[in-house]
DRENLUM-360118 format. One record per atom (N, C-alpha, C): residue in one letter; atom name; x, y, z. Coordinates in Angstrom, 2 decimals, decimal comma. Layout:
N
+------+------+---------+---------+---------+
! type ! atom !      xx !      yy !      zz !
+------+------+---------+---------+---------+
!    A !   CA !       X !       Y !       Z !
...
+------+------+---------+---------+---------+
//
This chain:
104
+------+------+---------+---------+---------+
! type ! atom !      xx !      yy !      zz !
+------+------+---------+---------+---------+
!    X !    N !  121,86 !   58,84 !  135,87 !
!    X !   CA !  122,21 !   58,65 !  134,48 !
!    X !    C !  122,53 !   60,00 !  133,87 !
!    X !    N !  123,59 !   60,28 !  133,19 !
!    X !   CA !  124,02 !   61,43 !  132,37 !
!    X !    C !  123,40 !   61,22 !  130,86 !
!    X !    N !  123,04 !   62,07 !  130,40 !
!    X !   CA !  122,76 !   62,57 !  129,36 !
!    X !    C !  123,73 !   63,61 !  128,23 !
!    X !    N !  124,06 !   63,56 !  127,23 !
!    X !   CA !  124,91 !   64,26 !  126,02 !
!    X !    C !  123,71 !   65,35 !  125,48 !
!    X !    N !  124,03 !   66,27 !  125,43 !
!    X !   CA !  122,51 !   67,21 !  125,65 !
!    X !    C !  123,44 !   68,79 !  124,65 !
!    X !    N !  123,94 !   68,53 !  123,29 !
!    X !   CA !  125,25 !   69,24 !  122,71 !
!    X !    C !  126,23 !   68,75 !  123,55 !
!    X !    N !  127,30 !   70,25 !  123,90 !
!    X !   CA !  127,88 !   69,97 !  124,98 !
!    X !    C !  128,10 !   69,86 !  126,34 !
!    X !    N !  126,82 !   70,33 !  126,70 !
!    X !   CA !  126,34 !   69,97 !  128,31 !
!    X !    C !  125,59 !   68,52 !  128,48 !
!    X !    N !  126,05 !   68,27 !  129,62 !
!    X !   CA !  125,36 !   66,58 !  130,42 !
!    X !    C !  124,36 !   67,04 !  131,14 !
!    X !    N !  123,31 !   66,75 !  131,35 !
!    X !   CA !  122,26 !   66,62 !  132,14 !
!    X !    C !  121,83 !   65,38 !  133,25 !
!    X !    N !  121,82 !   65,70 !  134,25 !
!    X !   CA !  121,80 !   64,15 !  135,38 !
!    X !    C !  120,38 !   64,59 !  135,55 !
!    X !    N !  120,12 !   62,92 !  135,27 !
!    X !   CA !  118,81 !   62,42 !  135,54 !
!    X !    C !  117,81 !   62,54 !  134,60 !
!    X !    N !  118,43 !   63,25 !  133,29 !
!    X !   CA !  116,98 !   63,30 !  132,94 !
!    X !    C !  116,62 !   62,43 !  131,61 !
!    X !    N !  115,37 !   62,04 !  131,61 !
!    X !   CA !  114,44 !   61,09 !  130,70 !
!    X !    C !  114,21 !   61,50 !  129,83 !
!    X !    N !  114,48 !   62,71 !  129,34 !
!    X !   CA !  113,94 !   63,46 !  128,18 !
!    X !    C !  114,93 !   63,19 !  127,21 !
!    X !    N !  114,90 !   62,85 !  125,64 !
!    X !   CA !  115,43 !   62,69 !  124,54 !
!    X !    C !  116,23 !   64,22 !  124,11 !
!    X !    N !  117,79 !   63,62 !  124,13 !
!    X !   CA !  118,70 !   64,96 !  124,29 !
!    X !    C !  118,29 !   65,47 !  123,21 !
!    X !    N !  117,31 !   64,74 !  121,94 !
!    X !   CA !  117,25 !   66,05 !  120,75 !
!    X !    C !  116,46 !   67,01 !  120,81 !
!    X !    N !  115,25 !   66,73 !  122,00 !
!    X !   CA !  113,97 !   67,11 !  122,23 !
!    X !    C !  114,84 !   68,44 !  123,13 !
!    X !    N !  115,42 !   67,84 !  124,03 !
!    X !   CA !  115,86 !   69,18 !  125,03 !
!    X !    C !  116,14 !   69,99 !  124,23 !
!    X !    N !  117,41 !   69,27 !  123,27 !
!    X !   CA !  117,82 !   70,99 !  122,41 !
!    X !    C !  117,11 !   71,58 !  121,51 !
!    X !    N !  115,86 !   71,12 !  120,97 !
!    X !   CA !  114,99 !   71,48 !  120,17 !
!    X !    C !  114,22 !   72,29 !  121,09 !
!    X !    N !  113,87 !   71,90 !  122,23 !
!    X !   CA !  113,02 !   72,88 !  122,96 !
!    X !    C !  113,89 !   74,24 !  123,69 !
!    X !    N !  115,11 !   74,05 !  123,68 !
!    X !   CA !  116,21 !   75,11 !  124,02 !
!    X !    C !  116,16 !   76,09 !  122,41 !
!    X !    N !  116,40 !   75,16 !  121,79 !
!    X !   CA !  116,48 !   76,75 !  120,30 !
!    X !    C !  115,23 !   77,40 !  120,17 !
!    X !    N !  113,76 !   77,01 !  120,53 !
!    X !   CA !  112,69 !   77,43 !  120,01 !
!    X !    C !  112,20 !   78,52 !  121,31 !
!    X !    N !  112,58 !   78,14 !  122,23 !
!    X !   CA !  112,30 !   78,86 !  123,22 !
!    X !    C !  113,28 !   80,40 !  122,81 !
!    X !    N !  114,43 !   79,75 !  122,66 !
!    X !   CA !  115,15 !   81,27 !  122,83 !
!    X !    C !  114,86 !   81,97 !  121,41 !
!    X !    N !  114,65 !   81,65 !  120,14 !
!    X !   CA !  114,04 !   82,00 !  119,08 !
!    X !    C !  112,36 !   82,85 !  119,25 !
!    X !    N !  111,89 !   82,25 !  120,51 !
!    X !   CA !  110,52 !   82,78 !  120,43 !
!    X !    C !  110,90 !   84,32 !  121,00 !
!    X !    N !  112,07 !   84,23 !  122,47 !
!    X !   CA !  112,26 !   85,26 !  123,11 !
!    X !    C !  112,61 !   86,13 !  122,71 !
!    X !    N !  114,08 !   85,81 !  121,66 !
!    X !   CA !  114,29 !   87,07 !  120,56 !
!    X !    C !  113,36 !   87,83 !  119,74 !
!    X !    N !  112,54 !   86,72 !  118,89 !
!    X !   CA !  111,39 !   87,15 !  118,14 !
!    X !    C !  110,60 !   88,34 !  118,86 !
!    X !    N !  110,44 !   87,89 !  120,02 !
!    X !   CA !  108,92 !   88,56 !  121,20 !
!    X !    C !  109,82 !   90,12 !  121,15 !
!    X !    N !  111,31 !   90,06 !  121,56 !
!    X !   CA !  112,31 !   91,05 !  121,85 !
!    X !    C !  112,39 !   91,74 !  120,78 !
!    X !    N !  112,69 !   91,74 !  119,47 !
!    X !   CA !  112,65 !   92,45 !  117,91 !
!    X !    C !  111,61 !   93,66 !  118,14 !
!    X !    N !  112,28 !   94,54 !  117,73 !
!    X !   CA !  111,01 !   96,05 !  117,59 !
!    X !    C !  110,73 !   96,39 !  116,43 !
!    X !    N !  110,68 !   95,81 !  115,54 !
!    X !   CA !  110,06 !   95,97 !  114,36 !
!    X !    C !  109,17 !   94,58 !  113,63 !
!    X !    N !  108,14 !   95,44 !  113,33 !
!    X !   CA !  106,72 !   94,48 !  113,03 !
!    X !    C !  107,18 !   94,37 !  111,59 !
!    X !    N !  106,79 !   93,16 !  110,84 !
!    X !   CA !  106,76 !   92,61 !  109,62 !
!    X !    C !  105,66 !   91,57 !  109,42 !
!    X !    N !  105,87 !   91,51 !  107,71 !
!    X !   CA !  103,90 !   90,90 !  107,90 !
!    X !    C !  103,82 !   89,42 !  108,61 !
!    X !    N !  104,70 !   88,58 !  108,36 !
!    X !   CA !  104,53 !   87,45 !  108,70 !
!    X !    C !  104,80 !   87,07 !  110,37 !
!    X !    N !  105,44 !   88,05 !  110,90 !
!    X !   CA !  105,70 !   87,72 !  112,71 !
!    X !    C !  104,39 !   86,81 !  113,63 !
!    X !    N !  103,09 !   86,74 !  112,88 !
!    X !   CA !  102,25 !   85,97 !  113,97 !
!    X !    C !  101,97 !   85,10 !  113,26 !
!    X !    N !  102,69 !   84,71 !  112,21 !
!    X !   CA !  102,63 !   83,45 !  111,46 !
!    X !    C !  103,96 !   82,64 !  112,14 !
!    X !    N !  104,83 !   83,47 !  112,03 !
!    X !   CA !  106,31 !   82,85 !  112,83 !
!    X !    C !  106,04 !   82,45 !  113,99 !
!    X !    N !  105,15 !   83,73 !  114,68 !
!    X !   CA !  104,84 !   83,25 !  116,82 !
!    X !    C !  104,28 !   82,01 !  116,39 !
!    X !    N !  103,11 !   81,76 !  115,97 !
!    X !   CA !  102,41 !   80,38 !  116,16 !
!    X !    C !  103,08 !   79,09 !  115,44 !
!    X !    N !  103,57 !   79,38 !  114,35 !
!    X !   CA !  104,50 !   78,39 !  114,32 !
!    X !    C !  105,34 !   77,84 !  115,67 !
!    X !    N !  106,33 !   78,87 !  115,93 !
!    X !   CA !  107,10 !   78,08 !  116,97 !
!    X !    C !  106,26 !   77,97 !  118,28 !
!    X !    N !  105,02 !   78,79 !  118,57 !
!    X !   CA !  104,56 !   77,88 !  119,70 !
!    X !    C !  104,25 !   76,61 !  119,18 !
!    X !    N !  103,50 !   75,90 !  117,86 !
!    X !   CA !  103,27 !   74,81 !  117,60 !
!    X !    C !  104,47 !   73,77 !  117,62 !
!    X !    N !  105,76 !   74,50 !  117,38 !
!    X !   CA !  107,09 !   73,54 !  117,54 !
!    X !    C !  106,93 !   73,15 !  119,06 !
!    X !    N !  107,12 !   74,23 !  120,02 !
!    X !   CA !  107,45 !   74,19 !  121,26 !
!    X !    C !  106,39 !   72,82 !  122,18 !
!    X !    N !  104,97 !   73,11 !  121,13 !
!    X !   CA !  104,03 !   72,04 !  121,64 !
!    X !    C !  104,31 !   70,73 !  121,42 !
!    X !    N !  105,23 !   70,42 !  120,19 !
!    X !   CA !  105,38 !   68,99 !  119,62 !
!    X !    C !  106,67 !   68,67 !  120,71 !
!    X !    N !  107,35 !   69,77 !  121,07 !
!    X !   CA !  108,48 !   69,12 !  121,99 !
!    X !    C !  108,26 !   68,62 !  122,96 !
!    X !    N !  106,52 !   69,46 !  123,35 !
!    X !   CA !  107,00 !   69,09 !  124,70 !
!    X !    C !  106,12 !   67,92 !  125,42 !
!    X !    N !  105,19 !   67,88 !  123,93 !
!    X !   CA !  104,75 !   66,39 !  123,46 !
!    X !    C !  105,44 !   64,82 !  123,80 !
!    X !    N !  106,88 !   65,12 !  123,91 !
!    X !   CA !  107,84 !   64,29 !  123,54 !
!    X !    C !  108,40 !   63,85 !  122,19 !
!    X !    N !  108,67 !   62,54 !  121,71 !
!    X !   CA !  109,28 !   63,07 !  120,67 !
!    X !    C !  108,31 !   62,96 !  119,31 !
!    X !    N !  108,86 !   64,60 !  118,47 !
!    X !   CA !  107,62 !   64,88 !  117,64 !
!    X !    C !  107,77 !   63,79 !  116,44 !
!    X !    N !  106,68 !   64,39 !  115,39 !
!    X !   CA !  106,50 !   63,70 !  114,32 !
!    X !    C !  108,16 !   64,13 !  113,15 !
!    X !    N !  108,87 !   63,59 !  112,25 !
!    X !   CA !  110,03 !   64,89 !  111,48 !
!    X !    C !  109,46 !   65,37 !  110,61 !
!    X !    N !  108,04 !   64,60 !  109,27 !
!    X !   CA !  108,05 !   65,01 !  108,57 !
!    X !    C !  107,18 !   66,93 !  109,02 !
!    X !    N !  106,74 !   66,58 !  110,66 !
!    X !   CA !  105,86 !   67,93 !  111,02 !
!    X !    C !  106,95 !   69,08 !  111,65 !
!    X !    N !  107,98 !   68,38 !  111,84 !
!    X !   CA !  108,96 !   69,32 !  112,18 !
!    X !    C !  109,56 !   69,90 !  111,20 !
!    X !    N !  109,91 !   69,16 !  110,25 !
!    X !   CA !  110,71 !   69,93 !  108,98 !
!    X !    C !  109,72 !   70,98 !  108,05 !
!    X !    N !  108,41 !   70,79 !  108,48 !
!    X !   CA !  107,21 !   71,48 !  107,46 !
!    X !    C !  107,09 !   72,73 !  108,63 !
!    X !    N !  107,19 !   72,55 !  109,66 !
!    X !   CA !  106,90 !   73,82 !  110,36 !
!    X !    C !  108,65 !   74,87 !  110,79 !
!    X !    N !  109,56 !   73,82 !  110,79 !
!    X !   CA !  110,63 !   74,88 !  110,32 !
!    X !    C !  110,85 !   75,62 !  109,02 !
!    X !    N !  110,07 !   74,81 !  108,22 !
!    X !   CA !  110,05 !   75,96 !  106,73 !
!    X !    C !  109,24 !   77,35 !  106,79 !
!    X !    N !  108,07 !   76,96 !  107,47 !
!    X !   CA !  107,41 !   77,62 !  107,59 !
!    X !    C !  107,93 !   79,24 !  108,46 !
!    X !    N !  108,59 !   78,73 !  109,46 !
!    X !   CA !  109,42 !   79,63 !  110,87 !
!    X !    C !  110,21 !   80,41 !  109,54 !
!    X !    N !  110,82 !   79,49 !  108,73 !
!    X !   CA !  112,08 !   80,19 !  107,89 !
!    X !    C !  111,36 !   81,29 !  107,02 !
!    X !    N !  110,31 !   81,20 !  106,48 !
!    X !   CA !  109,81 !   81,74 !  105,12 !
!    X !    C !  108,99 !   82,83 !  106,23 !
!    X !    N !  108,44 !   82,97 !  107,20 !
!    X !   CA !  108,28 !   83,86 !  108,09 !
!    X !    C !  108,98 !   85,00 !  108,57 !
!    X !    N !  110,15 !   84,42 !  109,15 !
!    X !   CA !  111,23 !   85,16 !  109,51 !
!    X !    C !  112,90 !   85,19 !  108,75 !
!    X !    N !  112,88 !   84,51 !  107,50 !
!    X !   CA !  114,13 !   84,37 !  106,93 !
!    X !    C !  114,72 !   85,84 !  106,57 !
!    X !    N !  113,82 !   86,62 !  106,20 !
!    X !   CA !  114,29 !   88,19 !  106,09 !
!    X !    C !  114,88 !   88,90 !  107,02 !
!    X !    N !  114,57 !   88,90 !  108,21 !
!    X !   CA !  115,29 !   89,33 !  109,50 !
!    X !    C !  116,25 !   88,71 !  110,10 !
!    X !    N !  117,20 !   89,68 !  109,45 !
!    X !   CA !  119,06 !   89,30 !  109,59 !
!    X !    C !  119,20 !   89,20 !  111,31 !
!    X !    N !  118,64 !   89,91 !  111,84 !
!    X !   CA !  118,83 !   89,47 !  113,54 !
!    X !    C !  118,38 !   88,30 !  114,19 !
!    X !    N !  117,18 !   87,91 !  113,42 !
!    X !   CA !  116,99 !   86,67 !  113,59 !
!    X !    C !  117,55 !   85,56 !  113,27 !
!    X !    N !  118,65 !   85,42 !  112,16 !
!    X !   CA !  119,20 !   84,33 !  111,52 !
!    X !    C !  119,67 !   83,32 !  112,23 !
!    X !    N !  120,65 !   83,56 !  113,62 !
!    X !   CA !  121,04 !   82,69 !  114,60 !
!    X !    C !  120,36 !   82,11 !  114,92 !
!    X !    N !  119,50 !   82,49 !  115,43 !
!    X !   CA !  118,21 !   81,91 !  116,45 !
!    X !    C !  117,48 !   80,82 !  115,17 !
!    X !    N !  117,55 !   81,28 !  114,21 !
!    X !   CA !  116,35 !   80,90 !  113,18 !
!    X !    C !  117,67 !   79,21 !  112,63 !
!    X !    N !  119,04 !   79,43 !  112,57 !
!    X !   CA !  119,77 !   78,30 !  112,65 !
!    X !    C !  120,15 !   77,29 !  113,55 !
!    X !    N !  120,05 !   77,65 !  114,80 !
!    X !   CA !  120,04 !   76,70 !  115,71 !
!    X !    C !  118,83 !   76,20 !  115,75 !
!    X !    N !  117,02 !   76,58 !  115,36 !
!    X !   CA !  116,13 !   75,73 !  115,92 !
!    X !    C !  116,36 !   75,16 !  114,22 !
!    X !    N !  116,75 !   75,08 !  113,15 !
!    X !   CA !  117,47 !   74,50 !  112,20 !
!    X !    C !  118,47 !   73,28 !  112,27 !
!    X !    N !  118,97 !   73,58 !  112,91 !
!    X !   CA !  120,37 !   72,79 !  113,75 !
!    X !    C !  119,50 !   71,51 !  114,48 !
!    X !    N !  118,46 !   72,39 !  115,54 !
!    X !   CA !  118,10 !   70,95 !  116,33 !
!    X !    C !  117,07 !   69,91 !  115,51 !
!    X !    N !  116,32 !   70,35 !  114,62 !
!    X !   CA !  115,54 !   69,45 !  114,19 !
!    X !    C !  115,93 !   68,70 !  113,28 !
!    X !    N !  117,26 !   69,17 !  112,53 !
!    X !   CA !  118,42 !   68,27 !  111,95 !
!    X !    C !  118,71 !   66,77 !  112,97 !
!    X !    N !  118,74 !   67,59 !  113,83 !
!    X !   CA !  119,32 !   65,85 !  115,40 !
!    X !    C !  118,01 !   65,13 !  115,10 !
!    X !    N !  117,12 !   65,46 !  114,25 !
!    X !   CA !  115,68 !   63,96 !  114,34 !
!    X !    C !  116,76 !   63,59 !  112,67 !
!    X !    N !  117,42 !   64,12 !  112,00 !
!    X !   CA !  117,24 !   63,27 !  110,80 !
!    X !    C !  117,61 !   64,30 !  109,65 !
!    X !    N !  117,97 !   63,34 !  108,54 !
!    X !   CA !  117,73 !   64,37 !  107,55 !
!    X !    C !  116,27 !   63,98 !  106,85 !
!    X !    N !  116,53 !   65,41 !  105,39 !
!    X !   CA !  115,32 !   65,14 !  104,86 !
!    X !    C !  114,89 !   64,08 !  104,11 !
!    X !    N !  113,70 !   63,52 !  103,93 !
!    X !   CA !  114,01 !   61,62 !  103,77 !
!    X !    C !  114,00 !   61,62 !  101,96 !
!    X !    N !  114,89 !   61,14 !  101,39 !
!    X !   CA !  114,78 !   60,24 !  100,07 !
!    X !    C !  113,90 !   60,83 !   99,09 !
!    X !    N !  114,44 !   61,26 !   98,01 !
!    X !   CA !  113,49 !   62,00 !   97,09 !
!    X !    C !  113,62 !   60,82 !   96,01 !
+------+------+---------+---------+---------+
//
């Protein structure tokens, strides 16, 4: 069975293509983060955030209203660090694929 996974297919796998790419942005967001040489106050508020993302992924599929509360959190952490912005929009991007934000 193929999978739509963005624009790559994946054979065989069972995993929910939003989950893959959610666990693809947070991973490479953590690596950049880890990679950055400059300390700011909130960076081990940001690390544990996205390990807590990385845990709900790999959970299977997470809760949104806990995904959208802990990407705010990633954002208001790291939204200041312009090198981070990519990284900080794609794990943005994937937790968008659960949904938008629900009905005010």
């Amino acid at each position: 069975m193929l999978r739509s996974v963005g624009q790559k297919l994946v054979a065989g796998s069972e995993e929910d293509p939003r989950v893959t790419e959610l666990r693809t942005a947070v991973s490479r967001l953590r690596r950049e983060l880890a990679a950055h040489p400059a300390e700011f106050p909130d960076r081990a508020v940001a690390e544990d955030e996205l390990a807590a993302l990385d845990a709900m992924a790999a959970g299977g599929l997470p809760e949104v209203p806990r995904l959208r509360r802990s990407l705010l959190v990633v954002a208001g952490a790291i939204g200041s660090v312009s090198a981070l912005a990519k990284g900080l929009g794609d794990v943005r991007n994937a937790v968008e694929l659960f949904g938008g934000p629900p009905p005010r």
